[in-house]
BALOBA-1460 file (C-alpha; in Angstrom, 3 decimals):
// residues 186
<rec num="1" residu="x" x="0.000" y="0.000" z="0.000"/>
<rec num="2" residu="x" x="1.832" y="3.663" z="-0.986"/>
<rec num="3" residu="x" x="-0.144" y="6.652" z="-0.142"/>
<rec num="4" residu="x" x="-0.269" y="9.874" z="-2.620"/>
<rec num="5" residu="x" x="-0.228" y="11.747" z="0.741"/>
<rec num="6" residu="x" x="3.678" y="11.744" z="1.374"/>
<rec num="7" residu="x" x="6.612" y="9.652" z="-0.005"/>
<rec num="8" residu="x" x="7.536" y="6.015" z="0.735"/>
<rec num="9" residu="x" x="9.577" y="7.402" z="3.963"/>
<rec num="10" residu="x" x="7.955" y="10.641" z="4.850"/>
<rec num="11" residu="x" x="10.343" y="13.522" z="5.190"/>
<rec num="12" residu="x" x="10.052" y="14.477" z="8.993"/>
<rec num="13" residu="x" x="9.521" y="11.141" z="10.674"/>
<rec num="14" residu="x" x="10.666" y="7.644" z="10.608"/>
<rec num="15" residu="x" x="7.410" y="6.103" z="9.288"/>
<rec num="16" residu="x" x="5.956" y="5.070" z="6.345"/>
<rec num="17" residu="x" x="2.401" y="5.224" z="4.977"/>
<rec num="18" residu="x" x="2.182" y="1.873" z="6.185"/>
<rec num="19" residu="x" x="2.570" y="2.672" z="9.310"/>
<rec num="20" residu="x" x="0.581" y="5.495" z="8.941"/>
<rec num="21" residu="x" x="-2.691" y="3.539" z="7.524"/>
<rec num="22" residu="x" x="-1.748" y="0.409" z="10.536"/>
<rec num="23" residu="x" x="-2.104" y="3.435" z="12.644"/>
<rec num="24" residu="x" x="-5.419" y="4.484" z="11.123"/>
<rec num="25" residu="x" x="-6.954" y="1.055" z="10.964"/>
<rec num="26" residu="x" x="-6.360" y="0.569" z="14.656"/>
<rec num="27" residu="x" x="-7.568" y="3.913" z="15.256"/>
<rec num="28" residu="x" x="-10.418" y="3.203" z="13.552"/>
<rec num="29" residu="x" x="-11.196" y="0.213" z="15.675"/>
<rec num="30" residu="x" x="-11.072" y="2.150" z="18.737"/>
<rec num="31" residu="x" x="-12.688" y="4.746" z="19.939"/>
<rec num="32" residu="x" x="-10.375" y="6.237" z="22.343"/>
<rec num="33" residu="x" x="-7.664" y="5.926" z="19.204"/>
<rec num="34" residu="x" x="-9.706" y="7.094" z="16.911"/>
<rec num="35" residu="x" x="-10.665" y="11.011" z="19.178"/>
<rec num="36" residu="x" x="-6.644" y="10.846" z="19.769"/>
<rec num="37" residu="x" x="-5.449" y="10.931" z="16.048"/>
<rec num="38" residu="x" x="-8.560" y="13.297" z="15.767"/>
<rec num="39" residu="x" x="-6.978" y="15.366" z="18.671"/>
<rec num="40" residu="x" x="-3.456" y="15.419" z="17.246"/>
<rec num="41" residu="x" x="-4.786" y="16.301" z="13.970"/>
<rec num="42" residu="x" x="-6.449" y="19.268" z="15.447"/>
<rec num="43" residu="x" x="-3.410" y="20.380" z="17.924"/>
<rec num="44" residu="x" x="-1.023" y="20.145" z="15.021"/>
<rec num="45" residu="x" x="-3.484" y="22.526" z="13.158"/>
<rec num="46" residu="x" x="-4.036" y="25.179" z="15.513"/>
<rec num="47" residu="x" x="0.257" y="24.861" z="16.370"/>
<rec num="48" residu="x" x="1.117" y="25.321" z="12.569"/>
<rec num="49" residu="x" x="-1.911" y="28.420" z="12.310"/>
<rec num="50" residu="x" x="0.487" y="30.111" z="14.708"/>
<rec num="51" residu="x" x="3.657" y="31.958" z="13.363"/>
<rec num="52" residu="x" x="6.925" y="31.079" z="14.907"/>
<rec num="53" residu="x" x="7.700" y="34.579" z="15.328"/>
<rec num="54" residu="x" x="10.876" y="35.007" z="17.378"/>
<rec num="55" residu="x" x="13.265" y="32.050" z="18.867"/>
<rec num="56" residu="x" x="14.200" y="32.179" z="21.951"/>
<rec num="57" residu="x" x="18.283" y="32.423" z="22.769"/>
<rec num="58" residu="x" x="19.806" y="29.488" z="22.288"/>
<rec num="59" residu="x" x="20.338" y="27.607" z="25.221"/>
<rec num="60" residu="x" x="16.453" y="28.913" z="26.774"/>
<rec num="61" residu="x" x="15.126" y="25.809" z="27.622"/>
<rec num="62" residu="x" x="12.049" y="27.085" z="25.122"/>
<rec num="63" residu="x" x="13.831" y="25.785" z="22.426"/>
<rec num="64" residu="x" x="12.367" y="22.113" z="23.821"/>
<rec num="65" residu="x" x="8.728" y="23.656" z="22.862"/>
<rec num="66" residu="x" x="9.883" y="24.237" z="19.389"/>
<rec num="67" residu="x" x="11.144" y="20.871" z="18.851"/>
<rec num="68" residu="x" x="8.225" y="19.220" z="20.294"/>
<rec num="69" residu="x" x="5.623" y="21.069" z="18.435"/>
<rec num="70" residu="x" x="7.853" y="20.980" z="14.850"/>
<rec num="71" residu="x" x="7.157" y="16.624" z="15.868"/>
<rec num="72" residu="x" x="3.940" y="17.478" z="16.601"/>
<rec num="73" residu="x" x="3.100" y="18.869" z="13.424"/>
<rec num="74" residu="x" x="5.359" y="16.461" z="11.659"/>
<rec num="75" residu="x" x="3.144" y="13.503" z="13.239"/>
<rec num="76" residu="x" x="-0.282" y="16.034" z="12.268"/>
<rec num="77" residu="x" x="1.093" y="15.941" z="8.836"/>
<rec num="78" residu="x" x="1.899" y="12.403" z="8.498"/>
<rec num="79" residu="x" x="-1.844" y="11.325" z="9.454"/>
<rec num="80" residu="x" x="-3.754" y="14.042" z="7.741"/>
<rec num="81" residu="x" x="-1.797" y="14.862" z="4.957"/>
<rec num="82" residu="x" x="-2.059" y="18.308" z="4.919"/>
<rec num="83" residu="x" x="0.402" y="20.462" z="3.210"/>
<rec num="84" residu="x" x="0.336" y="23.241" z="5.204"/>
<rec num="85" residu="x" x="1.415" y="21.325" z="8.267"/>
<rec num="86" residu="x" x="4.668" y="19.798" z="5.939"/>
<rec num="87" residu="x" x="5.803" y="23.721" z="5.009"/>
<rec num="88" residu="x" x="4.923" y="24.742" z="9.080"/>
<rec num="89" residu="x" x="7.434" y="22.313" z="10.180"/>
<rec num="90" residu="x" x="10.027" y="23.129" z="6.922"/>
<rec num="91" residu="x" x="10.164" y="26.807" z="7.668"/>
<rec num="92" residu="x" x="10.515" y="25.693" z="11.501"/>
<rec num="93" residu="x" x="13.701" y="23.615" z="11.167"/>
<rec num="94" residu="x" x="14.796" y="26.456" z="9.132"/>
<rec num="95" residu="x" x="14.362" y="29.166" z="11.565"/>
<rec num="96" residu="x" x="15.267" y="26.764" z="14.670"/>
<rec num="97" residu="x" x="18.812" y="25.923" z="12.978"/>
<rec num="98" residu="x" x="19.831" y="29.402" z="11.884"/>
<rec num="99" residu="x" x="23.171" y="30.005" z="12.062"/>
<rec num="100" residu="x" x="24.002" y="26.312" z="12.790"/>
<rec num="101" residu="x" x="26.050" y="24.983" z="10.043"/>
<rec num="102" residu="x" x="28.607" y="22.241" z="11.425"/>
<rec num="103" residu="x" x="26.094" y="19.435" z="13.209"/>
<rec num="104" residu="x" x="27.522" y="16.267" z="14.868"/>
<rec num="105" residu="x" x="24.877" y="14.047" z="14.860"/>
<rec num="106" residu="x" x="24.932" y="10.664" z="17.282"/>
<rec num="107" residu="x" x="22.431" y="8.355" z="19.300"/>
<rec num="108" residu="x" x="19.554" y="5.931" z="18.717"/>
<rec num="109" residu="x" x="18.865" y="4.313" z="16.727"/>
<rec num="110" residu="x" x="20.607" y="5.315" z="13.747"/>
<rec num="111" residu="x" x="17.766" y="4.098" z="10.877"/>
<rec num="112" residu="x" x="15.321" y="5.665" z="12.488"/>
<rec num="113" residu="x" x="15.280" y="8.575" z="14.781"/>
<rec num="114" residu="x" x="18.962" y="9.523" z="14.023"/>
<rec num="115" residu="x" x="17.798" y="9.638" z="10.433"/>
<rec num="116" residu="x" x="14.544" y="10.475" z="10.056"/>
<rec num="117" residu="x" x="13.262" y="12.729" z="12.901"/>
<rec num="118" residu="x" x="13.364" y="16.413" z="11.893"/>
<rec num="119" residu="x" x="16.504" y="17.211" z="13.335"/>
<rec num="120" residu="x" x="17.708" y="13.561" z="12.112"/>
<rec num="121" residu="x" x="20.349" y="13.780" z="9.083"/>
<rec num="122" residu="x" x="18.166" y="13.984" z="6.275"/>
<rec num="123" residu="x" x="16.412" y="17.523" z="7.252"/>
<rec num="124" residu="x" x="19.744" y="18.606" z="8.651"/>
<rec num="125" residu="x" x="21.024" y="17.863" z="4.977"/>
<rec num="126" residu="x" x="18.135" y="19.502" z="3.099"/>
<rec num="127" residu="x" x="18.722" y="22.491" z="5.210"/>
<rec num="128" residu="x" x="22.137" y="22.480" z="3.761"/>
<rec num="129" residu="x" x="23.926" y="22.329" z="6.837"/>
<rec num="130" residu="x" x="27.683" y="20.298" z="6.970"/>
<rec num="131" residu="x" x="26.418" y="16.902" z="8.951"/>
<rec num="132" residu="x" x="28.450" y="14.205" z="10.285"/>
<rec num="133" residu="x" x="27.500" y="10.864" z="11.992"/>
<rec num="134" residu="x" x="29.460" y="9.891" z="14.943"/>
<rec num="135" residu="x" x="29.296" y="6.152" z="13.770"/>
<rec num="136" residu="x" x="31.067" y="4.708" z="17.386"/>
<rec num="137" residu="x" x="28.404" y="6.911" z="19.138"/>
<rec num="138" residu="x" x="25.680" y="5.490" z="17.715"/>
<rec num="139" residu="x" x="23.718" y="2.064" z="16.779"/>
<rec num="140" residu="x" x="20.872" y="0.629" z="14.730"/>
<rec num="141" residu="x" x="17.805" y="-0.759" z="15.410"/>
<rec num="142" residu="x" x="18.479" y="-4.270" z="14.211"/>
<rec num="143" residu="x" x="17.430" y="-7.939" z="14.685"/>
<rec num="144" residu="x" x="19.806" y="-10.978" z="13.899"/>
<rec num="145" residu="x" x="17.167" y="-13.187" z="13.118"/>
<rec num="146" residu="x" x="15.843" y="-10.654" z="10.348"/>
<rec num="147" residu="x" x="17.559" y="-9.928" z="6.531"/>
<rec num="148" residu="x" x="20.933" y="-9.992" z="6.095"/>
<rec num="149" residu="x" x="21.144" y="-11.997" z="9.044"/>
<rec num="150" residu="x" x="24.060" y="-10.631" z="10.423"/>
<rec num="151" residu="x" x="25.393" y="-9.826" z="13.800"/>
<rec num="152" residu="x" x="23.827" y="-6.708" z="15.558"/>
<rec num="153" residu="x" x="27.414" y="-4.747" z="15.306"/>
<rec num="154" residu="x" x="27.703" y="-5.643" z="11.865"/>
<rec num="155" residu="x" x="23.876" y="-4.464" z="11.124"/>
<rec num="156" residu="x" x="24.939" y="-1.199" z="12.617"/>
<rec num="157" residu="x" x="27.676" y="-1.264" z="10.322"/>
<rec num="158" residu="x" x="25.709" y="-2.022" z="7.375"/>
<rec num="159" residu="x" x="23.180" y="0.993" z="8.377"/>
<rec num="160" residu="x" x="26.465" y="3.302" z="9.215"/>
<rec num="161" residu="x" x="27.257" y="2.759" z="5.394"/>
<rec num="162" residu="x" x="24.217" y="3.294" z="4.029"/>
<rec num="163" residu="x" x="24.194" y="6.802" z="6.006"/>
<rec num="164" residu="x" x="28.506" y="7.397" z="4.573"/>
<rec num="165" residu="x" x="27.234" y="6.638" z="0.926"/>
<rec num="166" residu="x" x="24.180" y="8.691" z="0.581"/>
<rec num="167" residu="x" x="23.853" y="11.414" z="3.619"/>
<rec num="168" residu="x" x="26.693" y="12.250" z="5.171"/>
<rec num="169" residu="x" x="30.165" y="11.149" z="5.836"/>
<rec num="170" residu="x" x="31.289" y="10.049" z="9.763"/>
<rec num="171" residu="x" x="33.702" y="10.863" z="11.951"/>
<rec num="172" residu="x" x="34.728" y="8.366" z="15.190"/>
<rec num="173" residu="x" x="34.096" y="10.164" z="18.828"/>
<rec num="174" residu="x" x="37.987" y="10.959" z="19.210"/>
<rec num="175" residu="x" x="37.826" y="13.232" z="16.355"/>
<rec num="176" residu="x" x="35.667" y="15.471" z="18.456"/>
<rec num="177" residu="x" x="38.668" y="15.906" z="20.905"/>
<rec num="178" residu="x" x="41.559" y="16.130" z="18.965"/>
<rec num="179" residu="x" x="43.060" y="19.331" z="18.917"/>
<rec num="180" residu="x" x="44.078" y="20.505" z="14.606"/>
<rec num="181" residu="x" x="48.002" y="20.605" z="14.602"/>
<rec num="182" residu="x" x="48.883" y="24.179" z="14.299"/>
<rec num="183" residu="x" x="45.750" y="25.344" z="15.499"/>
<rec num="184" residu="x" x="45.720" y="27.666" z="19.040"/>
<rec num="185" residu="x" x="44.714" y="24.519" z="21.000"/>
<rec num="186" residu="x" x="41.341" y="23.029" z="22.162"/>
């Protein structure tokens, strides 16, 4: 099943519109599901009818809000569709990264969230910022018993090399604390 709504992996979030109609058919079964997806729907739609306007410093621990509400939206857009929602958060990571060029990127897990959230790899990329993936700093979400039936380090690997050939290149934590040779030190 592919959805016209967004592409096979939607731009924002880790999911796919299979997840997104699972999530739907569920919902559907449920009443309690089915007012939630209505309610985030609706939340993400009154959040994206609001302007940014001004960030915070950086560092104010507002910035939290922003990144919560650009997933809320994100998840409002995945379910509804709605293209208005998809610019809202766009223009968001925009205005939340300004001035941000060089991004280390690490954590969990690194196909998914590290990724595909909207301050995963791929938006950080589209925004045209320099990314790299601290590959020791980070791992996959990966089961041995499931295709290529490899080890869990090696899947990591595997996902690590995916991310070096068509996102970003990688850099190993002790890069971070090396000090340049003929620079003015750390």
């Amino acid at each position: 099943m592919h959805s016209d709504k967004f592409p096979a992996r939607h731009p924002y979030l880790a999911v796919t519109p299979e997840d997104v109609e699972r999530a739907k058919e569920r919902a559907a079964r449920y009443p309690w599901a089915k007012e939630t997806l209505k309610n985030l729907i609706q939340d993400a739609r009154k959040r994206a009818a609001r302007p940014l306007g001004k960030l915070p410093p950086k560092g104010d621990q507002a910035h939290w809000g922003i990144a919560a509400g650009l997933l809320q939206v994100g998840l409002g857009h995945a379910f509804s569709g709605d293209p208005q929602l998809a610019t809202w958060v766009r223009d968001g990571l925009t205005a939340y990264a300004e001035g941000i060029k060089n991004i280390v990127i690490m954590g969990v897990h690194t196909n998914m969230c590290v990724l595909g959230r909207p301050f995963g790899i791929r938006a950080m990329v589209r925004l045209g910022r320099n990314v790299v993936l601290a590959r020791d700093l980070t791992d996959a979400m990966y089961d041995p018993r499931q295709p290529p039936h490899v080890s869990h380090a090696r899947g990591t690997e595997l996902v690590v090399e995916h991310v070096e050939k068509y996102w970003c290149p990688s850099i190993l934590s002790d890069d971070l604390v090396q000090v340049v040779p003929g620079s003015a030190g750390p």
